[in-house]
C-alpha positions, -999 to +999 in steps of 0.1 A: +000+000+000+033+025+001+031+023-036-007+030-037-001+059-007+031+075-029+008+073-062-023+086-043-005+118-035+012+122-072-020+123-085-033+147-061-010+167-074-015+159-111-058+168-106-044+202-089-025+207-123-056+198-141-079+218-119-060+248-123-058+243-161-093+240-158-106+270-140-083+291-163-106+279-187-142+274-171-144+303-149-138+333-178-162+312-199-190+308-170-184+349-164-184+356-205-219+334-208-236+349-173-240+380-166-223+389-130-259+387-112-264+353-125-228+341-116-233+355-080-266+333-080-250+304-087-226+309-062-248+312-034-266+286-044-234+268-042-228+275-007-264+262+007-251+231-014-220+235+011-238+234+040-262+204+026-227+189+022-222+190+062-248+167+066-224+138+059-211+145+100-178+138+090-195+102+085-170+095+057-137+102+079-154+083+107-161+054+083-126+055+073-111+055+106-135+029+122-128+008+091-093+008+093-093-002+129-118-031+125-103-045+098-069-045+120-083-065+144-091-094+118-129-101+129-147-099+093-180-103+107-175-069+130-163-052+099-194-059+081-211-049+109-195-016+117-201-012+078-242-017+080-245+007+108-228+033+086-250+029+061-284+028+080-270+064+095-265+078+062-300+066+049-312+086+079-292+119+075-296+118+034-337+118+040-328+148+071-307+165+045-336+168+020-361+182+049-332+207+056-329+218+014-367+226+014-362+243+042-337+272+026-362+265-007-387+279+011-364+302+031-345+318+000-376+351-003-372+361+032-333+360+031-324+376-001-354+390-014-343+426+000-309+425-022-322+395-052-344+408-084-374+388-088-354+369-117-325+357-098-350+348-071-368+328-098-335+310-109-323+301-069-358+281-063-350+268-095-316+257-092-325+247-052-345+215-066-316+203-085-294+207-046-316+183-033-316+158-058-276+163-054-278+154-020-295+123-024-272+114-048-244+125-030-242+116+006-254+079+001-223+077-023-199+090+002-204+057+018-188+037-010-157+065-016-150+064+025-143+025+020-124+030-014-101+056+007-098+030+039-089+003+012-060+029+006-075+026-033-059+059-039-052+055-076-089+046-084-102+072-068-076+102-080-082+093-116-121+087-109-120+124-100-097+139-123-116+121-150-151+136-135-138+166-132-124+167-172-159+152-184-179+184-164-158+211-172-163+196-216-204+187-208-209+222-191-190+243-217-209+224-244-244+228-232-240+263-220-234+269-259-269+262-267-283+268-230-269+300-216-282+296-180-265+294-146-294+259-146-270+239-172-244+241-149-261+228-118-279+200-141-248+186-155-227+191-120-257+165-108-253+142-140-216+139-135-220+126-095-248+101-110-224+086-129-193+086-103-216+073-075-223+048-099-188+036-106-183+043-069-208+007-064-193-007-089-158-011-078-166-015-039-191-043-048-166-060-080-133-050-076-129-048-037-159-076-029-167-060+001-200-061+017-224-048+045-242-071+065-262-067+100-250-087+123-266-076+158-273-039+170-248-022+184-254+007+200-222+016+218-206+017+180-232+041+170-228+062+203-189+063+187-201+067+152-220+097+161-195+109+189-169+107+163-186+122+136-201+150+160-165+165+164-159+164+128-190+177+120-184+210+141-147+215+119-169+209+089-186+239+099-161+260+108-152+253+069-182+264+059-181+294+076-150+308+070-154+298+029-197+300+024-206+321+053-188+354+037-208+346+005-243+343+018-234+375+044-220+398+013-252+384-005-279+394+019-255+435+030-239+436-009-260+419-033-252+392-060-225+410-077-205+409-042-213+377-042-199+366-081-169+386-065-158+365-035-173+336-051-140+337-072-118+345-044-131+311-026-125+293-054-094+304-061-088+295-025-105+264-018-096+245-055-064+260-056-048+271-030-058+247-001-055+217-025-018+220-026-014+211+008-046+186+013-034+162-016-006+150+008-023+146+039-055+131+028-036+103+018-020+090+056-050+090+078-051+049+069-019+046+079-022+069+107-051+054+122-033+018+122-003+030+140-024+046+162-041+012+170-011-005+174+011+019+193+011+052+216+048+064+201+054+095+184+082+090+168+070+075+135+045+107+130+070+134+143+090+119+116+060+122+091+046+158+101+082+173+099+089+156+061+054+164+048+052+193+065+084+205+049+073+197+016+035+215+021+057+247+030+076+246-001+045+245-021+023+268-002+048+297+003+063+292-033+022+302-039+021+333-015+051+344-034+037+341-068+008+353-064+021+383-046+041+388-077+021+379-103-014+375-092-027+409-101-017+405-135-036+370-134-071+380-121-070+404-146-059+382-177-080+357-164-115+370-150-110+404-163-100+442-146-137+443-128-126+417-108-096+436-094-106+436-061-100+396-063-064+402-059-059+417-021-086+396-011-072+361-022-035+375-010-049+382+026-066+348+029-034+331+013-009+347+041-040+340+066-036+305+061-002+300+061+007+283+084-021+254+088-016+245+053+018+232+063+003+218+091-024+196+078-011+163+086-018+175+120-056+169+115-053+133+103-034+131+135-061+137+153-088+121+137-064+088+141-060+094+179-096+103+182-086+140+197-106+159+181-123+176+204-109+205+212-102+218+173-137+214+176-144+239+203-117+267+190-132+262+155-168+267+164-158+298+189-137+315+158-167+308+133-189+325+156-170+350+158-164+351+120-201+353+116-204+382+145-180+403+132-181+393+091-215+415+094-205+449+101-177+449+088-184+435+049-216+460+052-187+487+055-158+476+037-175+446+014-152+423-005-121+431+016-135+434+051-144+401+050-116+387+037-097+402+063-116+390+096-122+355+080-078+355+076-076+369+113-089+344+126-081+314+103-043+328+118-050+326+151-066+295+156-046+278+133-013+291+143-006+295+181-037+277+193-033+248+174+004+242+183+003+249+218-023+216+217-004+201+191+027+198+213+011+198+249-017+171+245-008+155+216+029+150+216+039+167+180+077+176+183+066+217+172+094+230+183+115+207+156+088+214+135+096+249+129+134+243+133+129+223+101+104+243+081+112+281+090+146+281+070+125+280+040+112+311+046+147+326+033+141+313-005+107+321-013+116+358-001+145+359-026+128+345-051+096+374-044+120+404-043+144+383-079+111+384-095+098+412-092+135+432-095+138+416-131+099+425-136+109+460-127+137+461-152+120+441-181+083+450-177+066+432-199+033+443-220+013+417-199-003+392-222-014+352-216+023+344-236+040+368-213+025+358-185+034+320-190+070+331-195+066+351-162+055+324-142+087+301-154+110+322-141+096+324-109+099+289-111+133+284-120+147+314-098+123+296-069+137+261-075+176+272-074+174+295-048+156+266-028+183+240-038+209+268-026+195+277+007+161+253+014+164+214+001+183+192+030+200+162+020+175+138+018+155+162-006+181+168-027+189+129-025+155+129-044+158+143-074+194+132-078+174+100-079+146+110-104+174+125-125+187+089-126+162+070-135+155+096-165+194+093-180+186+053-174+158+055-191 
């Protein structure tokens, strides 16, 4: 399973590549065909479909975990077991979900019709019926993906989602050519998950053979089940708040144009961004979670949070510093100079999460141990808060303001919280942690202030072209500054090995 583990994460990487390719494409075309109103409706829309999405309860990491641990222990019939009770629980909270999406159907006049034309309004009761059918679709089929991910069926799963996410961006482009409406969208977003839920079944029930089956009631495994997913479910939330919350706030103070705007800034964040530092760590909890069952010691995922952690800092800061570079130029090649105000907004929420993102291995950590409870609590107390204070000030400062209390916050409770806990309760090594990964810090500012010293002296008449050319030499002056002054040994040792295997080949 290394092998399946090491090519998991690869191809993490590889859909971030194609994701990013993707919205360079998709979102200018979605903003050329809908007009900004329509755009901002669909993005609301998409974060009640956000909050639908919490109705899972963290069920599919619990499954995951709960999996792994049975299946350790070699008693089949308890696996099956644990794996019926899942799925009974997800019946229930898929028909809970649907009472909860005609609840905001019903809801959607009385919270935006101050701020929403009766059009738009039109389109969001519209597009609302196609959430709910999502949601039925969706959460029974995050039943089958959970086990594919326990079965540390990485590859399968990767390419399942790169390919899905290929075959929407084509289908969407193509109907909106003969169907302008924000309605294509959402109705081929719902055919694609059909299909993947389908293939989903397909492999857990052929390829992997496995199988729930009631054995006897359990209630002290649902009591954990629900425990378990309870303390997930309130960091889900936190999610939602920080990346959905801001929408439906600058929605119901700004209106849907305000909405279209941070809609962008989100996705920017949460497809791009984020995904550079989740494609590693979504890959270990399996392997966390059995050394976790079989040991207490530390010194296996010190080892683990310092390497991976190392790497997610290379990646994420190399992005702070291109984008800080080059990002203005981007939004405004690629969504177009209205969207200016994209710029600051997704650079304050980059530096805001900084330090987490090179952290995230931390969070398997705890869902392995089962310690999740106190994220829990500091996350729900900095979402309120996000929601208190998001109000005011995005009424006064819009776009921006709420960019800036939603990074505040993600700093502070993912920075110094989070490590005192990390290091106190837990038993992560943070001190070595930051011995390891602050050194990098020195060649991502020297490649920042190399870039933009030649950018002074060449400026270039900023076009697609250019800015390709642009974005390689931030690259290369990135990559030898960190092999001067950032790779250690063992990193280096790496791609003196690739390079290897490439002359050998």
């Amino acid at each position: 399973m290394v092998n399946e583990r090491r090519a998991g994460a690869v191809l993490s990487y590889v859909a971030l590549v194609i994701n990013a390719i993707g919205a360079l494409l998709y979102v200018p075309i979605l903003l050329s065909v809908l007009s900004a109103a329509e755009y901002g409706v669909y993005q609301m829309i998409g974060s009640i479909i956000a909050y639908l999405s919490v109705m899972d309860m963290g069920l599919s990491t619990t499954l995951n975990r709960y999996y792994v641990r049975t299946k350790v222990r070699g008693v089949k019939s308890d696996t099956e077991n644990m794996l019926s009770h899942a799925a009974i629980i997800y019946g229930l909270l898929t028909f809970f979900s649907v009472l909860v999406g005609l609840g905001f159907y019903f809801l959607i006049d009385q919270l935006f019709g101050a701020s929403f034309t009766t059009d738009e309004l039109n389109l969001a009761h519209q597009m609302m019926v196609l959430v709910i059918i999502n949601c039925i679709i969706i959460l029974p089929g995050n039943w089958f993906l959970a086990i594919i991910n326990a079965s540390e069926r990485f590859v399968f799963a990767r390419t399942l989602s790169m390919i899905k996410y290929v075959l929407q961006i084509v289908s969407v482009v193509s109907v909106l050519q003969v169907w302008s409406s924000a309605m294509a969208v959402l109705v081929m977003q719902v055919i694609m998950n059909m299909l993947v839920v389908a293939a989903y079944i397909f492999y857990v029930k052929k390829k992997l053979g496995i199988r729930a089956k009631f054995h006897y009631w359990d209630g002290r495994l649902v009591r954990n089940l629900f425990a378990f997913s309870f303390l997930i479910l309130l960091n889900m939330v936190f999610d939602q708040v920080f990346w959905k919350t801001g929408q439906l706030v600058l929605g119901a103070v700004m209106g849907a144009t305000a909405v279209g705007v941070y809609g962008i800034v989100c996705q920017l964040i949460t497809s791009g961004y984020m995904q550079v530092s989740t494609g590693v760590a979504s890959v270990f909890l399996p392997r966390l979670t059995a050394i976790s069952a079989l040991t207490d010691d530390m010194l296996e995922i010190n080892n683990l949070f310092c390497s991976i952690g190392r790497i997610q800092a290379i990646l994420v800061w190399g992005m702070i510093a291109g984008f800080a570079v080059l990002g203005k130029e981007f939004i405004c090649l690629w969504a177009g100079p209205e969207y200016g105000e994209v710029y600051p907004a997704v650079l304050i929420l980059m530096v805001g999460l900084c330090i987490c993102l090179t952290q995230n291995l931390g969070i398997s950590v705890l869902q392995a141990k089962n310690k999740m409870g106190f994220r829990a609590i500091v996350y729900a107390v900095l979402a309120a808060l996000d929601l208190i204070i998001s109000i005011p000030v995005s009424a006064s400062f819009g776009v921006i303001g709420c960019s800036v209390v939603a990074a505040s916050l993600l700093f502070i409770g993912t920075g110094p919280v989070m490590n005192i806990f990390y290091y106190r309760t837990i038993g992560i090594n943070i001190p070595l942690f930051y011995k390891q990964v602050l050194p990098l810090i020195l060649p991502v500012l020297a490649t920042g202030l190399g870039t933009r010293v030649l950018l002074f002296y060449f400026p270039p008449v900023w076009s697609w072209l250019n800015f390709v050319f642009a974005t390689i030499a931030f690259m290369v002056i990135y990559f030898a500054a960190l092999w001067c002054f950032g790779f250690n040994n063992y990193e280096k040792g790496l791609f003196r090995g690739i390079l290897k295997k490439y002359r050998k080949a």
